[in-house]
N, CA, C and O atoms as a CHARMM CRD file, in Angstrom:
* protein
*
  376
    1    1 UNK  N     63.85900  97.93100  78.57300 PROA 1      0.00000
    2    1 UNK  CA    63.30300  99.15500  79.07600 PROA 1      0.00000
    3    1 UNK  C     64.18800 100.31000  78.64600 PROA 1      0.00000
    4    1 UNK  O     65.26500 100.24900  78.05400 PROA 1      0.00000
    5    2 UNK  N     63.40200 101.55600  79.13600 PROA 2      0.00000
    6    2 UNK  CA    64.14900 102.75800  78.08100 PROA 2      0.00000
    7    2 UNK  C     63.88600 103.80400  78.69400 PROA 2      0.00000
    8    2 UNK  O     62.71600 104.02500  79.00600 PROA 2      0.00000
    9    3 UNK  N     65.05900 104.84300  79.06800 PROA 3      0.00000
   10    3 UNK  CA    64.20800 105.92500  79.73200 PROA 3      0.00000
   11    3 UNK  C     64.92800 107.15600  78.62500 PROA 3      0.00000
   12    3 UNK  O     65.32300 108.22900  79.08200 PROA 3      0.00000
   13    4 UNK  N     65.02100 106.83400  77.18800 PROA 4      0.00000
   14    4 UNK  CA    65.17900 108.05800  76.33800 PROA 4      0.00000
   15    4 UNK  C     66.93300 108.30300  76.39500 PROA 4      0.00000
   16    4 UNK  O     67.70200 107.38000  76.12800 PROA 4      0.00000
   17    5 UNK  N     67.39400 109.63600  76.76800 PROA 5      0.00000
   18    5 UNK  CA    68.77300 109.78100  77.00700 PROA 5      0.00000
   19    5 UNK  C     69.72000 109.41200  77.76900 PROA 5      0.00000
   20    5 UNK  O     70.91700 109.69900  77.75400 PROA 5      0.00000
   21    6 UNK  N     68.77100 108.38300  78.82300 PROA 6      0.00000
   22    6 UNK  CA    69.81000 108.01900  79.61200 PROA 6      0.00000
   23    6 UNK  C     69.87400 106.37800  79.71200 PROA 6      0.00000
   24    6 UNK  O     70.01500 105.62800  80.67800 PROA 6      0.00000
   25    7 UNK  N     69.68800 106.10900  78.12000 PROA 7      0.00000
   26    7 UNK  CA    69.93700 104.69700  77.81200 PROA 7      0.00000
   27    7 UNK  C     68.99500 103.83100  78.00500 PROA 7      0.00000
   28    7 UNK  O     67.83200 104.18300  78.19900 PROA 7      0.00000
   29    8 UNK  N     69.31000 102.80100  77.98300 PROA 8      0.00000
   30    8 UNK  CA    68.64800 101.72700  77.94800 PROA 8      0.00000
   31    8 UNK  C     68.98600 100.44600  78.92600 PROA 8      0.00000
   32    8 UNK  O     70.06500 100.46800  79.51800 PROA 8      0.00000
   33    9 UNK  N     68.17500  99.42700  79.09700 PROA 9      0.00000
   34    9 UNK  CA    68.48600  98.11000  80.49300 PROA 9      0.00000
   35    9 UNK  C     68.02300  97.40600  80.22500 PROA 9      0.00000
   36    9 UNK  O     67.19100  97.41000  79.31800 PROA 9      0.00000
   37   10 UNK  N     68.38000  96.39600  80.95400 PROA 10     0.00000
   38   10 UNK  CA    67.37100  94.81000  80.77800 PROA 10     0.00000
   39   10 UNK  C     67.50400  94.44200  82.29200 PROA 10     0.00000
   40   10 UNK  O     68.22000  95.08000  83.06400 PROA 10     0.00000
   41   11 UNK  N     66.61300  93.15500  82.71600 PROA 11     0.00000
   42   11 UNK  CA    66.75700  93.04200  83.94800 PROA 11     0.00000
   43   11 UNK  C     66.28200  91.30800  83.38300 PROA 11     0.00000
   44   11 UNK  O     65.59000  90.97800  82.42000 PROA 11     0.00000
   45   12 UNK  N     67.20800  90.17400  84.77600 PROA 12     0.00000
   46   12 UNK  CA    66.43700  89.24300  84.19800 PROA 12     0.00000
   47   12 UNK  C     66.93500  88.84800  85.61900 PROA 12     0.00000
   48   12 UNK  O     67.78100  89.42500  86.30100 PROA 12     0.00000
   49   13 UNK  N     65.77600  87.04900  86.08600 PROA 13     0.00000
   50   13 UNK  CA    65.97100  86.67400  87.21800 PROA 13     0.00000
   51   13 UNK  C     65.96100  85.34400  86.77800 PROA 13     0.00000
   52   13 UNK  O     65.07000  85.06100  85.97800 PROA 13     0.00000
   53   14 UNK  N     66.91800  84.26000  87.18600 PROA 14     0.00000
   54   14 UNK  CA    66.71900  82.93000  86.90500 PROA 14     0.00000
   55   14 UNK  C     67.81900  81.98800  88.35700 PROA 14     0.00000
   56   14 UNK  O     68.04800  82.25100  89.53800 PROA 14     0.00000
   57   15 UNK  N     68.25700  80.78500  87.35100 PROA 15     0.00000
   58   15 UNK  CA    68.82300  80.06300  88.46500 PROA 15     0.00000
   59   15 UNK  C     70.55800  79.64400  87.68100 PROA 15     0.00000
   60   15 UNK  O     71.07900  79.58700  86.56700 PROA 15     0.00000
   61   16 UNK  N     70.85800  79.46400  88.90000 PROA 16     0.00000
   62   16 UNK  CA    72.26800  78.84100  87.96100 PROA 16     0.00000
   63   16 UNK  C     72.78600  77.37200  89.07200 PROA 16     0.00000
   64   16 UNK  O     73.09300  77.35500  90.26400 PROA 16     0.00000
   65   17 UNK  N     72.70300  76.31900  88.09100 PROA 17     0.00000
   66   17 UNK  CA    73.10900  74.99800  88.86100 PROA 17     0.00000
   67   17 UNK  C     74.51800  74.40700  88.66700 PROA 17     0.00000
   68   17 UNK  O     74.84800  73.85700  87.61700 PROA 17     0.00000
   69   18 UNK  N     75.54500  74.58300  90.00500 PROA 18     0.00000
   70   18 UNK  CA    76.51800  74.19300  89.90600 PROA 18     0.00000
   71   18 UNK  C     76.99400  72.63600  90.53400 PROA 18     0.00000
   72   18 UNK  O     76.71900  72.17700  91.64300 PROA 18     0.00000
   73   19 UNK  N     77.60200  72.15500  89.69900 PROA 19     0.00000
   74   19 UNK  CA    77.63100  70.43100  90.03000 PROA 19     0.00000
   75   19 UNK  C     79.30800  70.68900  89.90600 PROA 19     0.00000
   76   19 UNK  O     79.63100  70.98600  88.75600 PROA 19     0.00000
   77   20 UNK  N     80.22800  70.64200  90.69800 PROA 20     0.00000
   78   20 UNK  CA    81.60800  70.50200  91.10900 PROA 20     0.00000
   79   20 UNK  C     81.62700  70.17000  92.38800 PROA 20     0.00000
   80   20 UNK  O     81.10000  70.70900  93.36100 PROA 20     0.00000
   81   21 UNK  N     82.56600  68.83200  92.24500 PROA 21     0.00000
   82   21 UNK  CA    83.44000  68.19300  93.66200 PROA 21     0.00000
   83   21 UNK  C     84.77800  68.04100  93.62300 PROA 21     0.00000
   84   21 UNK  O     85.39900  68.14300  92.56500 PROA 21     0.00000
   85   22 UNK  N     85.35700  67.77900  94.78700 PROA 22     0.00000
   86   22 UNK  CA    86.49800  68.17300  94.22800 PROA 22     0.00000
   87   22 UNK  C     87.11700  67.06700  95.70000 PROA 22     0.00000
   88   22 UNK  O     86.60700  67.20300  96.81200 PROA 22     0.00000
   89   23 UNK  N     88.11000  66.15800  95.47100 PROA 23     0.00000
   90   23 UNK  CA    88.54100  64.82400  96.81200 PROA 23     0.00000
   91   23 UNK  C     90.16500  65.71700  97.14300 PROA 23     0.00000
   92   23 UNK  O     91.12300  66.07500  96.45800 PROA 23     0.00000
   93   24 UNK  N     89.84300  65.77500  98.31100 PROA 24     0.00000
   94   24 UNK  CA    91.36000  66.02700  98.84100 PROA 24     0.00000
   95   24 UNK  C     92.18700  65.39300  99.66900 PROA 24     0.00000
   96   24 UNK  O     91.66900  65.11700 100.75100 PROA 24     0.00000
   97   25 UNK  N     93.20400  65.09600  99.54400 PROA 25     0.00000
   98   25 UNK  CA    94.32200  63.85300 100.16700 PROA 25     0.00000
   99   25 UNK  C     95.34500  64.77700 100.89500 PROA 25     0.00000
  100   25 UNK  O     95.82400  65.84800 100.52400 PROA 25     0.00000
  101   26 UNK  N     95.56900  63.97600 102.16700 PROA 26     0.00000
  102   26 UNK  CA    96.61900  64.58100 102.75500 PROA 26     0.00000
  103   26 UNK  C     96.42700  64.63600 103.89900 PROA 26     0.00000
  104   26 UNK  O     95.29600  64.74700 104.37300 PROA 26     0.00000
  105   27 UNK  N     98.00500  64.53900 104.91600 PROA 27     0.00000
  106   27 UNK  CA    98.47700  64.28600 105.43800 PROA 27     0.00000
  107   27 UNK  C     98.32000  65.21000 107.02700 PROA 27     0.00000
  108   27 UNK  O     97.83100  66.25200 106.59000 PROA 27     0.00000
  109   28 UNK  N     98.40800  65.35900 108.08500 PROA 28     0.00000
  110   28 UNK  CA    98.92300  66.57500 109.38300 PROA 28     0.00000
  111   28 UNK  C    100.32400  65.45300 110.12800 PROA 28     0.00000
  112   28 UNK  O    100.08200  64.30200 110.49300 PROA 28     0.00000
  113   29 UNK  N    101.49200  65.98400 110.21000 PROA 29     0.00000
  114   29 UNK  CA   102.27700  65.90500 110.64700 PROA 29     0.00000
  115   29 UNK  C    102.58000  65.79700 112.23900 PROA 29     0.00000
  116   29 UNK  O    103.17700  66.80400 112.62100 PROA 29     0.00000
  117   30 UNK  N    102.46200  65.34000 112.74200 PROA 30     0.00000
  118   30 UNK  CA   102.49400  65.14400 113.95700 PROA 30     0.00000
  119   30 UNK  C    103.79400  64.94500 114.94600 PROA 30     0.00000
  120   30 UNK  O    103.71500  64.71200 116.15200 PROA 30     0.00000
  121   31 UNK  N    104.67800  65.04700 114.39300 PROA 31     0.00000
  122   31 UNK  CA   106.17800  64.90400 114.84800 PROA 31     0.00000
  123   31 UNK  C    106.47800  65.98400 115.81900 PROA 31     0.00000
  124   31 UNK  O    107.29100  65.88600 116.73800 PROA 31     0.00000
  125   32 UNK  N    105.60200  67.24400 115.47900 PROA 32     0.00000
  126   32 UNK  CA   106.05900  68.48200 116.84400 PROA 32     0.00000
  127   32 UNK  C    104.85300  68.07200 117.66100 PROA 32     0.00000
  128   32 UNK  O    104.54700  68.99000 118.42200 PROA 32     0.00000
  129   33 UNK  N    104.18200  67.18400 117.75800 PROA 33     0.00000
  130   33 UNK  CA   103.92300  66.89100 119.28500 PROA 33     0.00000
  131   33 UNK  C    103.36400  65.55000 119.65000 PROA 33     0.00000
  132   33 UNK  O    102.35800  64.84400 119.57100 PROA 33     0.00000
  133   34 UNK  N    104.94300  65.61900 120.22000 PROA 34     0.00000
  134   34 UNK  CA   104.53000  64.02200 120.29300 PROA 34     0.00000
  135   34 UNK  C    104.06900  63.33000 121.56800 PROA 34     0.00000
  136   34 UNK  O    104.30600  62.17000 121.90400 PROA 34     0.00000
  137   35 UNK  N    103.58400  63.96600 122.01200 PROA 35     0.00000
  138   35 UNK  CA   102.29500  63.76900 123.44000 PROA 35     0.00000
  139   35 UNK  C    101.36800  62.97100 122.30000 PROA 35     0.00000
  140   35 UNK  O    101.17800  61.75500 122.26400 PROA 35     0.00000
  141   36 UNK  N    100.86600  63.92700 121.42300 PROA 36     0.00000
  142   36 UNK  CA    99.54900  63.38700 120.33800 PROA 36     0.00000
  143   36 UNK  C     99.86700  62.13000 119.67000 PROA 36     0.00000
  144   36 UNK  O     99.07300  61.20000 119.53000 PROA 36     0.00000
  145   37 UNK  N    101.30700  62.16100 119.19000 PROA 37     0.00000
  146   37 UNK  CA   101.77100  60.73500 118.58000 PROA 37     0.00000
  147   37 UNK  C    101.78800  60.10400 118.74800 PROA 37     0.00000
  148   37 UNK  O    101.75500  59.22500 117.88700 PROA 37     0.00000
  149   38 UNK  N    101.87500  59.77900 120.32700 PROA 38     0.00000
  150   38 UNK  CA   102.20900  58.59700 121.21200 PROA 38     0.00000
  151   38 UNK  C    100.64900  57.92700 121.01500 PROA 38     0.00000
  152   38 UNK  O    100.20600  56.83100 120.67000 PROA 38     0.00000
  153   39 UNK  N    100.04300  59.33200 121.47000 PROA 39     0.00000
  154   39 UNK  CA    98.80000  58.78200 121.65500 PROA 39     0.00000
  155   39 UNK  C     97.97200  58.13000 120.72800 PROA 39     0.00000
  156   39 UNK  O     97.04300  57.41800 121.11000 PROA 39     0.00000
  157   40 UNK  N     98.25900  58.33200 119.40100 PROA 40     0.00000
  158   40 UNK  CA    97.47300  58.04000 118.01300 PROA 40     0.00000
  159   40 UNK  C     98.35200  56.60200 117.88300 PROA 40     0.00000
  160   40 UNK  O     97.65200  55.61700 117.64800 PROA 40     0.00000
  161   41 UNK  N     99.71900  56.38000 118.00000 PROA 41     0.00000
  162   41 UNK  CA   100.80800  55.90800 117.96600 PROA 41     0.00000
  163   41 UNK  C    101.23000  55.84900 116.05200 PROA 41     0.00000
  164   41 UNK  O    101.51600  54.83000 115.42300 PROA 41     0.00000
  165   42 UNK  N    101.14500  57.16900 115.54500 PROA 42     0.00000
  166   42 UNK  CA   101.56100  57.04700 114.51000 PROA 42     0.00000
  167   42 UNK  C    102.32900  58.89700 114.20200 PROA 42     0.00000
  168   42 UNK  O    101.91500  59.93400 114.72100 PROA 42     0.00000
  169   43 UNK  N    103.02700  58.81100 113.61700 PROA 43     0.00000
  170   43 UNK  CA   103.71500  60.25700 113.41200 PROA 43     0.00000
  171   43 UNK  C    103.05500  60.90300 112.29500 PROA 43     0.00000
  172   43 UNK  O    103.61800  61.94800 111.96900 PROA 43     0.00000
  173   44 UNK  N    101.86500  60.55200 111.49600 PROA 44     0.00000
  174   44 UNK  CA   101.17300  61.12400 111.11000 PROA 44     0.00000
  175   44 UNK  C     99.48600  61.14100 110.83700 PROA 44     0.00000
  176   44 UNK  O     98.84400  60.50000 111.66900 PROA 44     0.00000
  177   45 UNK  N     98.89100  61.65100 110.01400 PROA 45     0.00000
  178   45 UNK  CA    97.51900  61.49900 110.29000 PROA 45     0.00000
  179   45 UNK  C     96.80300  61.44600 108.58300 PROA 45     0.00000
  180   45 UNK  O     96.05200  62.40400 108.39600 PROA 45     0.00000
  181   46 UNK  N     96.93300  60.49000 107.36400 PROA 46     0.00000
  182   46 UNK  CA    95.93100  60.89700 106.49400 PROA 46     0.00000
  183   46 UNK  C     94.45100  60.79800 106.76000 PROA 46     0.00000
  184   46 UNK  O     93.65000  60.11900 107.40300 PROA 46     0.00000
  185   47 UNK  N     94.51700  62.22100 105.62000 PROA 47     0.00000
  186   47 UNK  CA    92.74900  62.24000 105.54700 PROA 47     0.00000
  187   47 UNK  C     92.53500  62.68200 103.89200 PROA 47     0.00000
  188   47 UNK  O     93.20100  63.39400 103.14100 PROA 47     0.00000
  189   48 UNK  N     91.50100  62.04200 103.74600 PROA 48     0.00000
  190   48 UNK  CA    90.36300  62.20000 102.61800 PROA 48     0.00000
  191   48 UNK  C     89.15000  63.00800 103.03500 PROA 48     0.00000
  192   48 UNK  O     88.55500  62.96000 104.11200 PROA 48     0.00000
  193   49 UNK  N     88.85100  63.90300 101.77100 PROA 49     0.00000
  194   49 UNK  CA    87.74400  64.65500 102.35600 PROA 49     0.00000
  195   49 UNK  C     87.57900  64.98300 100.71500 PROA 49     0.00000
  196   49 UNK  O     88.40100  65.28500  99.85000 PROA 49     0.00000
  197   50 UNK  N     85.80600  64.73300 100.69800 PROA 50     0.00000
  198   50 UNK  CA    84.55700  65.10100  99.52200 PROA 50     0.00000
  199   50 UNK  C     84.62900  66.27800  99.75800 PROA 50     0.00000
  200   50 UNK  O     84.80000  66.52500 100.95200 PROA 50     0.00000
  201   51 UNK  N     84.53600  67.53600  98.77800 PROA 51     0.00000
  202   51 UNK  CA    83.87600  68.63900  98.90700 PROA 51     0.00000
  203   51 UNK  C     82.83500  68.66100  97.38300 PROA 51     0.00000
  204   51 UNK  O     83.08400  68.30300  96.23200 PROA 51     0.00000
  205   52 UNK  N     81.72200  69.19700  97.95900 PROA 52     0.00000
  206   52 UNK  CA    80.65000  69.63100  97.06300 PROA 52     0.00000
  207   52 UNK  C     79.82600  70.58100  97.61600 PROA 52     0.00000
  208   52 UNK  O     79.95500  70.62500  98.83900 PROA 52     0.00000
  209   53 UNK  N     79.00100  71.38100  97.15400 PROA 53     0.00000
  210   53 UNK  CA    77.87100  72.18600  97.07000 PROA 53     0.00000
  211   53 UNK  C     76.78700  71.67600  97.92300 PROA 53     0.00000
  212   53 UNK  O     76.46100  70.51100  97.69500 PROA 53     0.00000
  213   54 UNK  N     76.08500  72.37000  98.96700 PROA 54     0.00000
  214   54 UNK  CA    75.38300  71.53300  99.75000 PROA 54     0.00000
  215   54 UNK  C     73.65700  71.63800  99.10200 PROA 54     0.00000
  216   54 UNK  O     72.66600  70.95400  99.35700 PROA 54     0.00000
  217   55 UNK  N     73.85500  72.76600  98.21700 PROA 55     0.00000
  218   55 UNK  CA    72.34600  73.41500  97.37800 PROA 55     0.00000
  219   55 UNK  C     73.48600  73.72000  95.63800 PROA 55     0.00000
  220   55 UNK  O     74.42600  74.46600  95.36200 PROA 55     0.00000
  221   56 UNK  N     72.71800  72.70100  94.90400 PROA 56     0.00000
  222   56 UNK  CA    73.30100  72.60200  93.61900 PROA 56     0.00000
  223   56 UNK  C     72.39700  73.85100  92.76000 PROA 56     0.00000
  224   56 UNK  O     72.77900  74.15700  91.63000 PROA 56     0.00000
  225   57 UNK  N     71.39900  74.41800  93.26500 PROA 57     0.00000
  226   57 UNK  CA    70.51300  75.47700  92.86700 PROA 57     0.00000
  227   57 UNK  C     70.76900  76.95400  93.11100 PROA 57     0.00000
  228   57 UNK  O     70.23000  77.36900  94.13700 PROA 57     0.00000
  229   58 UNK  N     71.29700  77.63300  92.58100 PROA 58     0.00000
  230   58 UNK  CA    71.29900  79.21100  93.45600 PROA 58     0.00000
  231   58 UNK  C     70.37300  79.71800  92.05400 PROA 58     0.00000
  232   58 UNK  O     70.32300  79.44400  90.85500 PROA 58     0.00000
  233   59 UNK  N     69.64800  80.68900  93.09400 PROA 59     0.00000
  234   59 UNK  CA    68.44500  82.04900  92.29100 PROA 59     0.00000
  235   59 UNK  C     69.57500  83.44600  92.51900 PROA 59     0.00000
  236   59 UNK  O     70.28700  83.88600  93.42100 PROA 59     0.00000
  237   60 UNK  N     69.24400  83.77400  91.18400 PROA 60     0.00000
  238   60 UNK  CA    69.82700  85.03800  90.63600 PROA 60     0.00000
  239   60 UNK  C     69.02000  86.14900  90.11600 PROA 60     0.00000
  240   60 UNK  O     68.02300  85.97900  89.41400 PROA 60     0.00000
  241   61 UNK  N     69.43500  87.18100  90.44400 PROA 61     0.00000
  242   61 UNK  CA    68.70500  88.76600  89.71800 PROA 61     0.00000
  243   61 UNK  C     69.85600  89.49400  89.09500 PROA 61     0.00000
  244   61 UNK  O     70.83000  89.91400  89.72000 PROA 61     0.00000
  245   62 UNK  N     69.66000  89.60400  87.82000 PROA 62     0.00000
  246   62 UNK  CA    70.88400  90.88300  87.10100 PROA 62     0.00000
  247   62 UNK  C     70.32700  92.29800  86.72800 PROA 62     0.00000
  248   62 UNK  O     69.26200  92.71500  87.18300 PROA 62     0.00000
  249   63 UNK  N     71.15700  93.03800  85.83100 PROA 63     0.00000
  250   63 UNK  CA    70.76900  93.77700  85.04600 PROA 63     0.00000
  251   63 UNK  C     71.86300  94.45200  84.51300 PROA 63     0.00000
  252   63 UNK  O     72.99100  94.37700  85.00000 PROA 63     0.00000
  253   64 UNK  N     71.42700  95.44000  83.03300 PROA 64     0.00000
  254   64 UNK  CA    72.57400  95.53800  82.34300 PROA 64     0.00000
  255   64 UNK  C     71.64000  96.83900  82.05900 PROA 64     0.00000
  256   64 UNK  O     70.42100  97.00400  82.01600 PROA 64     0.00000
  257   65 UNK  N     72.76200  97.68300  81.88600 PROA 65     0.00000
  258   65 UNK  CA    72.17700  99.10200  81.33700 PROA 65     0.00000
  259   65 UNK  C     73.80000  99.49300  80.33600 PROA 65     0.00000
  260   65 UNK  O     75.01400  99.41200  80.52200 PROA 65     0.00000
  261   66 UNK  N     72.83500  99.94300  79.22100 PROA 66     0.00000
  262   66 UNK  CA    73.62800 100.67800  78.48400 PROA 66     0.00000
  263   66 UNK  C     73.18000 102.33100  78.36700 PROA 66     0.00000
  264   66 UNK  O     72.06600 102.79700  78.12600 PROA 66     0.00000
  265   67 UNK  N     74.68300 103.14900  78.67200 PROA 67     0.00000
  266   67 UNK  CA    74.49300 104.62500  79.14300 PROA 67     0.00000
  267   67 UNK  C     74.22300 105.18000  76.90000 PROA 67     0.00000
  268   67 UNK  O     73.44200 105.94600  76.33500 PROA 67     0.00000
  269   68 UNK  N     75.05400 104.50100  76.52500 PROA 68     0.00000
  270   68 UNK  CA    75.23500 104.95200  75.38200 PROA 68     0.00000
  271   68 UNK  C     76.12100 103.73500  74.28300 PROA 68     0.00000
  272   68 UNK  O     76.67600 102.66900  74.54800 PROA 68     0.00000
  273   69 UNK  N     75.97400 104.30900  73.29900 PROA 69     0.00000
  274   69 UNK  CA    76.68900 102.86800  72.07000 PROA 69     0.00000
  275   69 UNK  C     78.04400 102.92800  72.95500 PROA 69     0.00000
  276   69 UNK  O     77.96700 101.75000  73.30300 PROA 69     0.00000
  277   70 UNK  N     78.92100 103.26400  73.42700 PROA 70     0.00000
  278   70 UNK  CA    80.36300 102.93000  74.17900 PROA 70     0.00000
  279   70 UNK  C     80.12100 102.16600  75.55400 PROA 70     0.00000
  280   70 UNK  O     80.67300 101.08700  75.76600 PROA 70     0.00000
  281   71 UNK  N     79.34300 102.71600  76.40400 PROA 71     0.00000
  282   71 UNK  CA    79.41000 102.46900  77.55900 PROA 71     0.00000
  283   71 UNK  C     78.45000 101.86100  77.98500 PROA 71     0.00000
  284   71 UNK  O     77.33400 102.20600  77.59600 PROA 71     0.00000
  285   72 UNK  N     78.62900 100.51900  79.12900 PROA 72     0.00000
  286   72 UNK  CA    77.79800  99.97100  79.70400 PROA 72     0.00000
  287   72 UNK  C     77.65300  99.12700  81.10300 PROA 72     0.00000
  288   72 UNK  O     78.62200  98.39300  81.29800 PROA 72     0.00000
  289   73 UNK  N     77.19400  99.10600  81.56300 PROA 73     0.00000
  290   73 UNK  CA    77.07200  98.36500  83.56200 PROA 73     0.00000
  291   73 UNK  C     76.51800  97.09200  83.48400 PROA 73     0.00000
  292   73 UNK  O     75.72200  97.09300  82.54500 PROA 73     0.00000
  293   74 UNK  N     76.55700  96.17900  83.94200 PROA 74     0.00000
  294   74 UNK  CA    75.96100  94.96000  84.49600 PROA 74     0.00000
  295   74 UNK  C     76.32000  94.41100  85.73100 PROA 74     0.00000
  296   74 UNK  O     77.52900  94.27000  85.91800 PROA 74     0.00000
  297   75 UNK  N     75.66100  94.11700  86.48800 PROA 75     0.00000
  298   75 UNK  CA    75.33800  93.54700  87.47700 PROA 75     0.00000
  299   75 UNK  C     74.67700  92.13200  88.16300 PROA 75     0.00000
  300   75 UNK  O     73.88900  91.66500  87.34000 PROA 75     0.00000
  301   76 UNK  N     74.71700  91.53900  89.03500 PROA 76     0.00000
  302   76 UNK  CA    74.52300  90.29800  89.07700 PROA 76     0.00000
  303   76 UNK  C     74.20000  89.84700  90.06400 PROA 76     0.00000
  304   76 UNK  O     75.13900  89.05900  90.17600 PROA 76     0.00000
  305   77 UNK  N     73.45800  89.63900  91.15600 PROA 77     0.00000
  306   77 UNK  CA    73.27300  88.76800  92.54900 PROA 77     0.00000
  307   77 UNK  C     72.54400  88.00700  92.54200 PROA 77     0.00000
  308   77 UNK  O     71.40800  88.01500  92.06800 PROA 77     0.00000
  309   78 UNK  N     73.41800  86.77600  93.38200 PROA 78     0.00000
  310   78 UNK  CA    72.36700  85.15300  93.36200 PROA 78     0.00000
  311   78 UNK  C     72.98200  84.81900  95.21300 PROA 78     0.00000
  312   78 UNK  O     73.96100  85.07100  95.91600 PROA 78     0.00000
  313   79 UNK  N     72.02300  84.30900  95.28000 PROA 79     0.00000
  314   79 UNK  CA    72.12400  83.61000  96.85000 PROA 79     0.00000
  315   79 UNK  C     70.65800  82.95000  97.34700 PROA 79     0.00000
  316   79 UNK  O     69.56000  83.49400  97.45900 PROA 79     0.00000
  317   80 UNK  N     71.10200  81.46700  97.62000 PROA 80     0.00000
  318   80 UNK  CA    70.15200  80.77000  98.35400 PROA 80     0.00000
  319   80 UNK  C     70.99700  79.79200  99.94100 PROA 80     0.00000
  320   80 UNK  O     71.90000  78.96400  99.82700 PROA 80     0.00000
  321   81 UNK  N     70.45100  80.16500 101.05800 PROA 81     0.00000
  322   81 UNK  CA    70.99700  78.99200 101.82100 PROA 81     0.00000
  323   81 UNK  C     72.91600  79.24000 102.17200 PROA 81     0.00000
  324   81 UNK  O     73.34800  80.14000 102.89400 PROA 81     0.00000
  325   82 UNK  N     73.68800  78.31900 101.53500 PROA 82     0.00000
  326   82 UNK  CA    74.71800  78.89600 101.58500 PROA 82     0.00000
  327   82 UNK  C     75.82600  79.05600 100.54300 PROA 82     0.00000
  328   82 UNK  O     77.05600  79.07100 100.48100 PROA 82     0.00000
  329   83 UNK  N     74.68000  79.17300  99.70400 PROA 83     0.00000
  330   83 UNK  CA    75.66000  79.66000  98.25500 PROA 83     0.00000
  331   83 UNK  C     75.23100  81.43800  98.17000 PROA 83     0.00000
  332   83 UNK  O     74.12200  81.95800  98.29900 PROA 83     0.00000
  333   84 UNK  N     76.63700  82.10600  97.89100 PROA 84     0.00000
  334   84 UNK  CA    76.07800  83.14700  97.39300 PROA 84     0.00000
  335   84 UNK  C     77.14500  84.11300  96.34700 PROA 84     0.00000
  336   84 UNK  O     78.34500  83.84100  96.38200 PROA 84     0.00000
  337   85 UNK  N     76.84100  84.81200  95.77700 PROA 85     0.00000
  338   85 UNK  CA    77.84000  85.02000  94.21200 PROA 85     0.00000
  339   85 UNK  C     77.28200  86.57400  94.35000 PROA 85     0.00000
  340   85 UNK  O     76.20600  86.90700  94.84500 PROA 85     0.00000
  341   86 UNK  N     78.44300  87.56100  93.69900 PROA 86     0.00000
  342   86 UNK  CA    77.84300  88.88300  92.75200 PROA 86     0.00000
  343   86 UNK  C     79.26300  89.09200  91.79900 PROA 86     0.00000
  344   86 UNK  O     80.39900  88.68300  92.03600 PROA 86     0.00000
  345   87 UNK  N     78.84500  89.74400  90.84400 PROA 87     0.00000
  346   87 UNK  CA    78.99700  90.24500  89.51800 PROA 87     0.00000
  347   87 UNK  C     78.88500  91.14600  88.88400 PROA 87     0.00000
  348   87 UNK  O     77.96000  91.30100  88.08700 PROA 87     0.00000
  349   88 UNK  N     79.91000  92.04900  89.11200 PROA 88     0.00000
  350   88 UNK  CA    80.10100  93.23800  88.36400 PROA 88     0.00000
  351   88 UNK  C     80.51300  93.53500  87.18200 PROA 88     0.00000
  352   88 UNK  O     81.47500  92.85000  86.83400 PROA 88     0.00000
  353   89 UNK  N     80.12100  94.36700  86.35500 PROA 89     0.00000
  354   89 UNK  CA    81.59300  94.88100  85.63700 PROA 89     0.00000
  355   89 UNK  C     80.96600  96.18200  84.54800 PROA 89     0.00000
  356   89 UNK  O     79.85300  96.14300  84.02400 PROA 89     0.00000
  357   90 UNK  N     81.97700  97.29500  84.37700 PROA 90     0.00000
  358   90 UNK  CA    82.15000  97.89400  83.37900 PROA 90     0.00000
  359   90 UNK  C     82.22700  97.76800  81.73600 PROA 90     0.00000
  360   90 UNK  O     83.39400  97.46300  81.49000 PROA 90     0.00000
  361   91 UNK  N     81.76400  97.83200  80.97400 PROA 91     0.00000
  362   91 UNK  CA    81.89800  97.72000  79.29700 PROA 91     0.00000
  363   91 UNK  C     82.46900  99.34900  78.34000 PROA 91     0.00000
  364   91 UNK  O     81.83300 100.40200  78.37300 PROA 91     0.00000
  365   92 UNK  N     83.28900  99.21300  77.85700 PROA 92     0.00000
  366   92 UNK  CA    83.57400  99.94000  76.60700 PROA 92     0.00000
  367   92 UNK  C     83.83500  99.39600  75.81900 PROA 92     0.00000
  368   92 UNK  O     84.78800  98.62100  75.72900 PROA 92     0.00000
  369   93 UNK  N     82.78400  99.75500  74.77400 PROA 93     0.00000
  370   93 UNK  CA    82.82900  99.68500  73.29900 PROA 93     0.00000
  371   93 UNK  C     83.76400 100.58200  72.49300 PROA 93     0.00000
  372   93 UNK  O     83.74100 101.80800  72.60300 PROA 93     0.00000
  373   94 UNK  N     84.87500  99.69200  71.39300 PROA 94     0.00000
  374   94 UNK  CA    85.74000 101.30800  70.94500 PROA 94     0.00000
  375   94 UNK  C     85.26800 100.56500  69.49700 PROA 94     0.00000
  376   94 UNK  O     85.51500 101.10400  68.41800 PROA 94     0.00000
């Protein structure tokens, strides 16, 4: 699209699918209270824990405008559920 002198844009809407997990190991210390220690009867506590994405799908809307051949904007928002992302940024062309 084009509005003459004050540049030009695009606009687009799609999806972006993220597939990352990530296992975490480790330990809580339990030695400053040992009311809890007694009670567990161990001085510490491992845990394992999955993390992943609960919606591997997020919907997105951008757009990009160029003011002139140097300068330019883009923009970015996606959110479904409980993913949600934005994306800015400035461009110069030298």
């Amino acid at each position: 699209m084009s509005s003459g002198r004050l540049g030009t844009g695009s606009l687009w809407i799609g999806g972006m699918c993220l597939i990352a997990t990530s296992e975490i190991h480790d330990k809580v210390d339990l030695s400053p209270h040992p009311l809890l220690a007694r009670l567990v009867d161990m001085d510490s506590l491992s845990y394992s824990v999955q993390v992943k994405p609960k919606d591997k799908w997020n919907l997105l809307i951008g757009g990009n405008w160029e003011l002139n051949k140097r300068w330019s904007l883009t923009a970015e928002v996606g959110g479904v559920l409980d993913r949600f992302h934005t994306i800015g940024g400035v461009m110069f062309r030298f």
